[in-house]
C-alpha positions as CSV (number, residue, x, y, z in Angstrom):
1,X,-30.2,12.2,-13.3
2,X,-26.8,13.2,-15.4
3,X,-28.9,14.4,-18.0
4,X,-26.4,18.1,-18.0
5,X,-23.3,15.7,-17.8
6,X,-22.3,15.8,-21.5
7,X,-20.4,12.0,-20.5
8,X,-22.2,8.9,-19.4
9,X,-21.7,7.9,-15.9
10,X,-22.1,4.3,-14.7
11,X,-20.3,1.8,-12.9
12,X,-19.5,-0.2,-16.1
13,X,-17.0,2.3,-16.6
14,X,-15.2,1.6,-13.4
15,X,-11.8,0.1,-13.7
16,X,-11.0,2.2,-16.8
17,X,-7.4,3.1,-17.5
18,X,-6.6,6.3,-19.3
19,X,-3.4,6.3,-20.9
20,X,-0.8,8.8,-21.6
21,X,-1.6,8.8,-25.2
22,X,-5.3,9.4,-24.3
23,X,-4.8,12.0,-21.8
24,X,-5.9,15.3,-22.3
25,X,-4.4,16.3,-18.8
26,X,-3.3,14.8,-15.6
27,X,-4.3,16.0,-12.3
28,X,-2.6,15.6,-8.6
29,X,0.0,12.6,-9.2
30,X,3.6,11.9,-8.5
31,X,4.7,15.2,-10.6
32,X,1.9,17.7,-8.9
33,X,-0.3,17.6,-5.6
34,X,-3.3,17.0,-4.7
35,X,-5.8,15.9,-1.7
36,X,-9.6,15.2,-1.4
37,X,-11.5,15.4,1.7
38,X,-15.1,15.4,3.2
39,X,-16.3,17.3,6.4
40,X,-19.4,16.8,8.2
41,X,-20.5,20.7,8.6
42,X,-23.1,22.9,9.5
43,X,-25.4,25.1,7.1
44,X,-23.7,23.3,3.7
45,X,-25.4,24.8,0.4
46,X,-26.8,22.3,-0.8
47,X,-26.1,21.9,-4.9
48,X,-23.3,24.6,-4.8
49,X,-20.8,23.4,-7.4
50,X,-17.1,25.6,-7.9
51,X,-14.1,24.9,-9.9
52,X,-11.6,27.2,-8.0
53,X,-8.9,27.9,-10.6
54,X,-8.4,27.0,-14.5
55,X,-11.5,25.2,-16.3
56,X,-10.6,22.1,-18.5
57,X,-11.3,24.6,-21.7
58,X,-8.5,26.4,-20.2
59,X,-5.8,23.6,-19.4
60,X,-3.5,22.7,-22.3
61,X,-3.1,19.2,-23.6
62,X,-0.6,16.7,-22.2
63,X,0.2,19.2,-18.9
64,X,-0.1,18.0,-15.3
65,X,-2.0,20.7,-12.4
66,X,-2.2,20.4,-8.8
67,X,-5.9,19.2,-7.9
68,X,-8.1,19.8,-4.3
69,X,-11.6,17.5,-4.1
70,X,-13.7,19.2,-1.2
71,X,-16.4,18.0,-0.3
72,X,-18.9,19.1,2.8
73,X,-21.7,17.4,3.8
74,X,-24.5,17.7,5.8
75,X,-27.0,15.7,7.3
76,X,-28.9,15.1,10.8
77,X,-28.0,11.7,11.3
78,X,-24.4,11.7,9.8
79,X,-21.0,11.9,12.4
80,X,-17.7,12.9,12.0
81,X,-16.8,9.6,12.6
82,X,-18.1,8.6,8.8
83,X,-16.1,11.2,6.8
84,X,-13.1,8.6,6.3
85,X,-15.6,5.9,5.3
86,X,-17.4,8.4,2.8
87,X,-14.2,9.8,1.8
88,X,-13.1,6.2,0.4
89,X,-15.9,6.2,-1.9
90,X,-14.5,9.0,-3.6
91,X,-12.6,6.9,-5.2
92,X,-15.2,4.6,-6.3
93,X,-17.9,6.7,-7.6
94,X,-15.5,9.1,-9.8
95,X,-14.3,6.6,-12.3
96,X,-18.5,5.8,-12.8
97,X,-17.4,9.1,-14.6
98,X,-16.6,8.0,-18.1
99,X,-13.1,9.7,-19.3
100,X,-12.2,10.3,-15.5
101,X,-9.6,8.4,-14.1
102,X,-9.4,8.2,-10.1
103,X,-6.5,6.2,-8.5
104,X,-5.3,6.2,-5.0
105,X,-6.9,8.1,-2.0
106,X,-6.5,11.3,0.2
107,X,-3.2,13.1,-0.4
108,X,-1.9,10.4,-3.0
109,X,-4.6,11.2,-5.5
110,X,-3.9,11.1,-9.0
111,X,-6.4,12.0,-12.0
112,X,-6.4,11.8,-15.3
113,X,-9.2,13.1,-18.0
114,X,-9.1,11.9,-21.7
115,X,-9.1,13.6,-24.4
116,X,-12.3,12.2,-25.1
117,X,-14.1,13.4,-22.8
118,X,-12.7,17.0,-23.2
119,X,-13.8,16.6,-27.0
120,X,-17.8,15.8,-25.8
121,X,-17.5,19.4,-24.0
122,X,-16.9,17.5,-20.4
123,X,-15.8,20.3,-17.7
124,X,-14.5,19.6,-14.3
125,X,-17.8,21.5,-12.6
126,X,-19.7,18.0,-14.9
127,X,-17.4,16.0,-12.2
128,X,-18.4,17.8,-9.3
129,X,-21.9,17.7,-10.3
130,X,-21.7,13.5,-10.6
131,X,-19.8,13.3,-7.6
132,X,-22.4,15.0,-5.6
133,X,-25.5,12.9,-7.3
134,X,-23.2,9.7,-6.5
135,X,-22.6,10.3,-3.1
136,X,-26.2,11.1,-2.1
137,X,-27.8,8.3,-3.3
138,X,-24.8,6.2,-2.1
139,X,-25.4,7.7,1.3
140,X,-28.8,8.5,2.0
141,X,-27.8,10.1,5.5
142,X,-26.3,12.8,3.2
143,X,-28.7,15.5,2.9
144,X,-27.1,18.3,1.6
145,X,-23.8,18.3,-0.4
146,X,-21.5,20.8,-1.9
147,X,-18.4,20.1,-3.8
148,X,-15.4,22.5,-4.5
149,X,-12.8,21.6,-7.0
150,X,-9.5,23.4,-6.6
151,X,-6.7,23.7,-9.6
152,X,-5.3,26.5,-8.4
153,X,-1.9,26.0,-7.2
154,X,-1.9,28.7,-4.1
155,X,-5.4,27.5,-3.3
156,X,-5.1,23.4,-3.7
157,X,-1.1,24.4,-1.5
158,X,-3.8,25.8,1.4
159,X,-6.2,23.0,0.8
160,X,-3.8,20.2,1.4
161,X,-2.7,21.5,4.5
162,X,-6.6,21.3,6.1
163,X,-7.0,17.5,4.7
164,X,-3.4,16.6,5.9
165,X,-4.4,17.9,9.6
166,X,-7.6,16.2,9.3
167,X,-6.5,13.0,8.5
168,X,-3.3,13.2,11.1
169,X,-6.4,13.9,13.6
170,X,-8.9,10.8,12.3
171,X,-5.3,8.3,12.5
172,X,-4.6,9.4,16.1
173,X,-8.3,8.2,17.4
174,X,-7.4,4.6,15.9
175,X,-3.8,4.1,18.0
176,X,-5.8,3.9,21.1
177,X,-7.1,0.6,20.6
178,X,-5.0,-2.9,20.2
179,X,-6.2,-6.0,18.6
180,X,-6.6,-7.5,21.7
181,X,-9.2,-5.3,22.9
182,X,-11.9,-6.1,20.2
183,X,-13.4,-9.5,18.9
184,X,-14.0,-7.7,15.4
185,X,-11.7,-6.8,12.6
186,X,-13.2,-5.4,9.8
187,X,-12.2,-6.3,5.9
188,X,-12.8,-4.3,2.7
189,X,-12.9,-5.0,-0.9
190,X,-13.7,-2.0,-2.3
191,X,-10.7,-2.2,-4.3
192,X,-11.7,-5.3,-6.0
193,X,-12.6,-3.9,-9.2
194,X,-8.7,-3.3,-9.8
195,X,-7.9,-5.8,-7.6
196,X,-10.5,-8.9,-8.0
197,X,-8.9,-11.5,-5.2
198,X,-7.6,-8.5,-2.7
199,X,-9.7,-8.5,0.8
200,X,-7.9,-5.4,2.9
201,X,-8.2,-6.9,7.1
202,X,-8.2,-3.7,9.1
203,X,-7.4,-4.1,12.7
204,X,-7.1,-1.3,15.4
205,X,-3.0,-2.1,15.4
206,X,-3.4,-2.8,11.3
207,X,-4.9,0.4,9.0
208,X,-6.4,-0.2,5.7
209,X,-3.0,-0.4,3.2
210,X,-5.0,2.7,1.6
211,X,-4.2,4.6,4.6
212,X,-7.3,6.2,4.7
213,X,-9.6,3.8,6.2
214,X,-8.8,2.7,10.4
215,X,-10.5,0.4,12.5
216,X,-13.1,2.8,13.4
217,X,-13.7,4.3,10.5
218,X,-14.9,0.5,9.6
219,X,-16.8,-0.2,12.0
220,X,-19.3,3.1,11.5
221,X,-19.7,2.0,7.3
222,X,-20.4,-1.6,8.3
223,X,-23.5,-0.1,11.0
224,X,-24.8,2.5,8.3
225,X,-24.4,-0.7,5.3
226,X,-24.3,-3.8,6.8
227,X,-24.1,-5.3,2.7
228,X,-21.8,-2.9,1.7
229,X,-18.4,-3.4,1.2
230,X,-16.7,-3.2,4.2
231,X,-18.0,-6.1,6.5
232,X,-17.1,-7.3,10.4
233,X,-14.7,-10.3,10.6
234,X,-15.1,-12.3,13.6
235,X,-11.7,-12.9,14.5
236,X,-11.9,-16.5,15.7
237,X,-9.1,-19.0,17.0
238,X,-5.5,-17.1,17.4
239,X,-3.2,-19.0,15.8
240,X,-0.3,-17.1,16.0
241,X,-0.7,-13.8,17.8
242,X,2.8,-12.4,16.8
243,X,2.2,-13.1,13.0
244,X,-1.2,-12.2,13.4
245,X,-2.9,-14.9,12.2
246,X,-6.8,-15.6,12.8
247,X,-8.5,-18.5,12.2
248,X,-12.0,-16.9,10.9
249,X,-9.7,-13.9,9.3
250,X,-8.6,-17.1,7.4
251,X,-12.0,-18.0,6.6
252,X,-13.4,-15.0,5.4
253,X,-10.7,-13.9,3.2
254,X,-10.7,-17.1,1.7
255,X,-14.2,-16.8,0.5
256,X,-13.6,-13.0,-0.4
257,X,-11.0,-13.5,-2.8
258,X,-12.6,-16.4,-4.4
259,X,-10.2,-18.8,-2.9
260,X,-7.2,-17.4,-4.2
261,X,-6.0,-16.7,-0.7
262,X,-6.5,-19.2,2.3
263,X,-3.6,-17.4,5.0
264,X,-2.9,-14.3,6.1
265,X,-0.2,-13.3,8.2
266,X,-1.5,-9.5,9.3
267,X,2.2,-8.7,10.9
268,X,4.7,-10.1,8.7
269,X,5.7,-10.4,5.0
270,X,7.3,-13.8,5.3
271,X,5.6,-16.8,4.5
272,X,1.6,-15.3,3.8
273,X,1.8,-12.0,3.7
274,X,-1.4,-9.9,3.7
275,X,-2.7,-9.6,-0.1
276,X,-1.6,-6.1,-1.8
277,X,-4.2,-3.9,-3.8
278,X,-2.8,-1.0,-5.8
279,X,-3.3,1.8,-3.6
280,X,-1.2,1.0,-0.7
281,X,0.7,4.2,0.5
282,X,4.0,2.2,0.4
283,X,6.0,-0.8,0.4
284,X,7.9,-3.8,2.8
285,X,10.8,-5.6,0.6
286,X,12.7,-8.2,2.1
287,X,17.2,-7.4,1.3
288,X,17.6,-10.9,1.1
289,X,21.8,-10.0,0.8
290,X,21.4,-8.7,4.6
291,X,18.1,-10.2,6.0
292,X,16.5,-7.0,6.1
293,X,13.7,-5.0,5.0
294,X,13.8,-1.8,3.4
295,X,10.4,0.5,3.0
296,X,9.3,2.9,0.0
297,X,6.9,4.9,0.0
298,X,4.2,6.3,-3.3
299,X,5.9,9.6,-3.1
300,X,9.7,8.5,-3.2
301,X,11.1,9.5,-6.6
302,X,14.3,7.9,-7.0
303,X,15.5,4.3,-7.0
304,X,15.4,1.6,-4.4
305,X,18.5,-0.1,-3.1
306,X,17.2,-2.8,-5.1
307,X,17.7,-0.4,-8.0
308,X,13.9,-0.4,-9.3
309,X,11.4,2.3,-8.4
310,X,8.1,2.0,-6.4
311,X,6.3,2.0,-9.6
312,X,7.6,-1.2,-10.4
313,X,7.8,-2.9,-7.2
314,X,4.0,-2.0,-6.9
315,X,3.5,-4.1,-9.9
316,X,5.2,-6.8,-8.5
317,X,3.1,-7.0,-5.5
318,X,-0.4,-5.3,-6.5
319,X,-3.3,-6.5,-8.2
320,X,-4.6,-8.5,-4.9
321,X,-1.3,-11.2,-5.2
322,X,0.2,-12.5,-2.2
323,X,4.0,-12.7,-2.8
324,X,6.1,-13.5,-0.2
325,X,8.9,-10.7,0.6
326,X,6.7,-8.1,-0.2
327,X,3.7,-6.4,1.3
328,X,1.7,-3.1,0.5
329,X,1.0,-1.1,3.7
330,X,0.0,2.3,5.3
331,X,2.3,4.7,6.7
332,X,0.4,5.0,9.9
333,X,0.6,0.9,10.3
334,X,4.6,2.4,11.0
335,X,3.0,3.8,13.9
336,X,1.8,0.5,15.1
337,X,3.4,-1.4,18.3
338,X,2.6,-4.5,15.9
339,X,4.2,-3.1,13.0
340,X,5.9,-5.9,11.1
341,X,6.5,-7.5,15.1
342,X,7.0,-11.3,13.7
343,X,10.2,-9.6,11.5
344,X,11.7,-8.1,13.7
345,X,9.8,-4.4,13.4
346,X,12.4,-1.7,13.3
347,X,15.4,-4.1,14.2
348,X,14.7,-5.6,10.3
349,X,14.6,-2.2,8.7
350,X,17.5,-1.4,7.4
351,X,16.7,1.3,4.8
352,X,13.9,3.8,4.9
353,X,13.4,7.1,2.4
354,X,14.3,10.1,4.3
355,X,10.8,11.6,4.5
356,X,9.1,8.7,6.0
357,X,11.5,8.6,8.3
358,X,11.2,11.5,9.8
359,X,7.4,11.4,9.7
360,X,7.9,8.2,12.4
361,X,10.7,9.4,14.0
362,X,8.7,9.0,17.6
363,X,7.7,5.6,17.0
364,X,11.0,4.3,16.3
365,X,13.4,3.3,18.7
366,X,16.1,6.2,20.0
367,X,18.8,3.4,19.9
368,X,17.8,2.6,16.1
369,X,17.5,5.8,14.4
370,X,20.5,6.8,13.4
371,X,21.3,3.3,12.6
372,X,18.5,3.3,9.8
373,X,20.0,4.2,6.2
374,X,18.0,6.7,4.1
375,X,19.1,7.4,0.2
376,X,21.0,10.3,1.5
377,X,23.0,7.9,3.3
378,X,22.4,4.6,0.9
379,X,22.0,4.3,-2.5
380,X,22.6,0.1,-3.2
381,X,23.3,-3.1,-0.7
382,X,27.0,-1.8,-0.5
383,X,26.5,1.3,0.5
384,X,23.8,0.1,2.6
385,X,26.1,-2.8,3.9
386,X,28.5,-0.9,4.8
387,X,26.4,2.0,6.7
388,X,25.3,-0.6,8.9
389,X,28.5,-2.2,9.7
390,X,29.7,2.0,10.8
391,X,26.7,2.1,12.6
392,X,26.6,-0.7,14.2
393,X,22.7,-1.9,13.5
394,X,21.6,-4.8,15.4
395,X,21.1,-7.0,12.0
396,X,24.6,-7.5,12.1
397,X,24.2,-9.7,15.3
398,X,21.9,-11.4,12.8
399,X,23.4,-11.8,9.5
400,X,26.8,-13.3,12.2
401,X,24.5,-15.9,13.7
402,X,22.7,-17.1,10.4
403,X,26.3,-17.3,8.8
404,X,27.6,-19.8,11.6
405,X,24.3,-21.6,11.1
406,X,24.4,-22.2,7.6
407,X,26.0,-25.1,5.7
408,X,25.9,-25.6,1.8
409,X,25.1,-29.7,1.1
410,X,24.6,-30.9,-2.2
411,X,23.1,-34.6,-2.1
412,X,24.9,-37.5,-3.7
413,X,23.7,-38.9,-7.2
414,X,24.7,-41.2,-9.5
415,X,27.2,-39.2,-10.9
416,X,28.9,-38.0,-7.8
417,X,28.7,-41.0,-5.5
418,X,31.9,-41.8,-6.2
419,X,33.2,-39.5,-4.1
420,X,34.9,-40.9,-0.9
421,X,36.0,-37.5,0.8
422,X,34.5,-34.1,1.2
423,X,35.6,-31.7,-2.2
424,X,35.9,-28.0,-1.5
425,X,35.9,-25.5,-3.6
426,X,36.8,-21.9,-3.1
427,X,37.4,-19.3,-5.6
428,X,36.7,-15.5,-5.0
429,X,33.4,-15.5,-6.2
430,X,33.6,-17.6,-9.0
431,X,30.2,-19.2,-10.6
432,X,29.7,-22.7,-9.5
433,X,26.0,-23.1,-10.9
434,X,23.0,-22.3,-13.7
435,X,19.8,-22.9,-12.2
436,X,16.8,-23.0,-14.6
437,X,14.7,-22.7,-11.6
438,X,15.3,-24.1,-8.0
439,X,13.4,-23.2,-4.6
440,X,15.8,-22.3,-1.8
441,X,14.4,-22.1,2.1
442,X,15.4,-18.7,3.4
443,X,15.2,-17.0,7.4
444,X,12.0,-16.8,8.5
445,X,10.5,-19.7,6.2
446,X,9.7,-17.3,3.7
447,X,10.8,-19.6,-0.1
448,X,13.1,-18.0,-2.5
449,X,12.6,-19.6,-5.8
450,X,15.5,-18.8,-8.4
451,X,14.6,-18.9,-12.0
452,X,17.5,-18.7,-14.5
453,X,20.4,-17.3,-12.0
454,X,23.9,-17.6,-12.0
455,X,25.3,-18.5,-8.6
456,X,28.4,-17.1,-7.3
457,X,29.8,-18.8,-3.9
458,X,33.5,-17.8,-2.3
459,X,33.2,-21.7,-0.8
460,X,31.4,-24.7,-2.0
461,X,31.5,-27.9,0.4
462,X,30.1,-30.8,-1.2
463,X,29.5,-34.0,1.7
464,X,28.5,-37.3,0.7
465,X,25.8,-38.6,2.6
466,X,26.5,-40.9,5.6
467,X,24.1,-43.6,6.0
């Protein structure tokens, strides 16, 4: 079958990791673009294999090019409605190609071939020839294929444009259904072989964190491959309907991810957030110095106010871990009514990269935009503190009633028992404590769990305990 592939293809070679010092070239990727995309079409030439723009024998080592994966398909009993789900697989199916990396999905694509590979004579056209064998006998409804690969910059510039207005039209079918008007979600783990205890719950208010899967896209792979990976979920009991939380969705993801995972909150990242893959378009963080939430997204280069990039905040979350503060998510779940509803949605956010913003700019309250920081305007919690306080964002109201809520109390031990009257300390700021490791309650329930900190308090009120 890959007899003219000079590179072994199987799916023991999924989950391989090419790295810099193995890379021959990188394709698509936070330093270039890229974009894949399959059409349902009419008379498709079946077997018709291009590379449109430089070969692999003519890219030099260690540089990054744009990259365009287009594939059209054809097929009498196939529907538009399946090109998302057959899209996904993309994914999948080219790291079966040994010496091809694949991560991420539509316009977030990023590629790498090793040097390896390029050494056994392996040519991008070898790709577009496995991809097509892969996706046939994946899909038997496909019954003709061709596959374009695009490295020219002009032509992969064009190409990008077509997949972004075909994905902007596949997004807008999904927002006219809520989660109350099914009885089915749908989950995926097709991202389990990077991520082994991640199970993705797609809802009609809730896209896959991929971005590139909805609610109906889900429901059309689970009819055509009822064993595949992406399955129906019942949704059972509500338990909470503004965190989102299902009593079967419970279930199922339990036994998905082994056990690892016996919550999920679908509309919060406080307490059990939904589990986080690795190709999430962006992600939630919880400002715990404001009790807010600021959002970054795959393609953001700088720093967060945090002052770590996405790259590293992914690796905090990814990998299929539930940590609480942090979820991965799609950009079009920001287009959700239920978007992040048990936080607070858009009241919570309090810093956004400029380019997402704009991208929702309709689906965010006309009282809050302006209100909403972007690293134009904010660069760390100071200058995003003080934004805020100029702009007069609603969190304010919140961080003023929290502060008249709170009281510090330190219980009474042996060594402090003595004490007959309160003892106050205040000092601008000065250090009152070491903590190994302690667990704090924050808003929201969510747990903050200190390990080696210093603590610096402008008032410490220490109460003995009245009995």
């Amino acid at each position: 079958m890959f007899e003219d592939i000079p590179v072994d293809v199987s799916p023991m070679h999924e989950g391989e990791r090419i790295r810099a010092a193995n890379m021959f070239v990188e394709l698509a990727g936070p330093k270039s673009m890229g974009a894949e995309l399959i059409q349902v079409a009419d008379d498709v030439e079946d077997g018709d294999l291009q590379v449109v723009g430089p070969e692999l024998s003519d890219m030099t080592e260690g540089e990054i090019y744009p990259l365009g994966i287009s594939v059209k398909i054809q097929g009498e009993k196939l529907e538009k409605e399946l090109e998302g789900v057959i899209e996904r697989r993309i994914h999948e199916l080219s790291n079966y190609v040994k010496g091809f990396m694949h991560l991420n999905q539509r316009d977030q694509i990023w590629c790498r071939v090793s040097k390896e590979a390029k050494e056994a004579g392996f040519k991008l056209v070898d790709f577009a020839r496995a991809l097509s064998i892969l996706l046939k006998e994946d899909f038997p409804l496909i019954e003709k294929i061709s596959v374009t690969i695009f490295t020219d910059e002009s032509e992969v510039e064009s190409f990008l444009e077509t997949a972004k207005a075909a994905y902007d039209y596949r997004d807008s079918r999904a927002r006219e259904l809520s989660d109350e008007d099914v009885d089915v979600f749908y989950g995926c783990t097709m991202c389990q072989s990077f991520a082994p205890s991640h199970v993705c719950v797609v809802t009609p208010d809730r896209t896959a964190l991929c971005g590139a899967i909805n609610w109906f896209d889900c429901r059309a792979a689970a009819k055509m491959d009822p064993e595949g990976p992406i399955f129906e979920i019942e949704k059972g009991d509500v338990l909470d309907s503004t965190k989102g939380e299902y009593s079967n969705v419970n279930t199922i993801v339990a036994e998905k991810s082994q056990g690892e995972t016996d919550r999920v909150f679908l509309h919060s990242l406080f307490e059990y957030p939904h589990t986080s893959c690795g190709c999430f378009e962006a992600v939630a963080f919880y400002i715990p110095e404001l009790d807010g939430i600021g959002i970054v997204s795959r393609d953001f280069r700088g720093e967060t106010p945090l002052g770590i990039p996405f790259s590293t905040m992914a690796g905090q979350c990814s990998g299929g871990k539930q940590v609480e503060g942090f979820v991965g998510l799609s950009l079009e779940y920001m287009r959700s009514p239920k978007f992040l509803q048990a936080d607070g949605a858009y009241e919570r956010i309090i810093w956004l990269p400029k380019e997402i913003k704009e991208s929702v700019k309709e689906y965010i309250p006309g009282e809050l935009y302006d209100k909403i920081p972007t690293e134009e305007e904010a660069e760390s919690i100071k200058d995003i503190k003080k934004f805020l306080r100029v702009n007069e964002h609603p969190i304010r109201e919140r961080l003023k009633q929290s502060k008249e809520s709170i009281e510090t109390e330190v219980e009474p031990d042996s060594d402090i028992s003595q004490l007959e009257e309160d003892y106050e300390i205040e000092d601008n700021d000065a250090p009152v404590a070491y903590l190994p490791q302690m667990s704090v309650p924050g808003s929201d329930g969510v747990r903050i769990i200190l390990k080696n900190a210093k603590v610096y308090a402008e008032k410490v009120i220490i109460k003995k305990e009245q009995k």
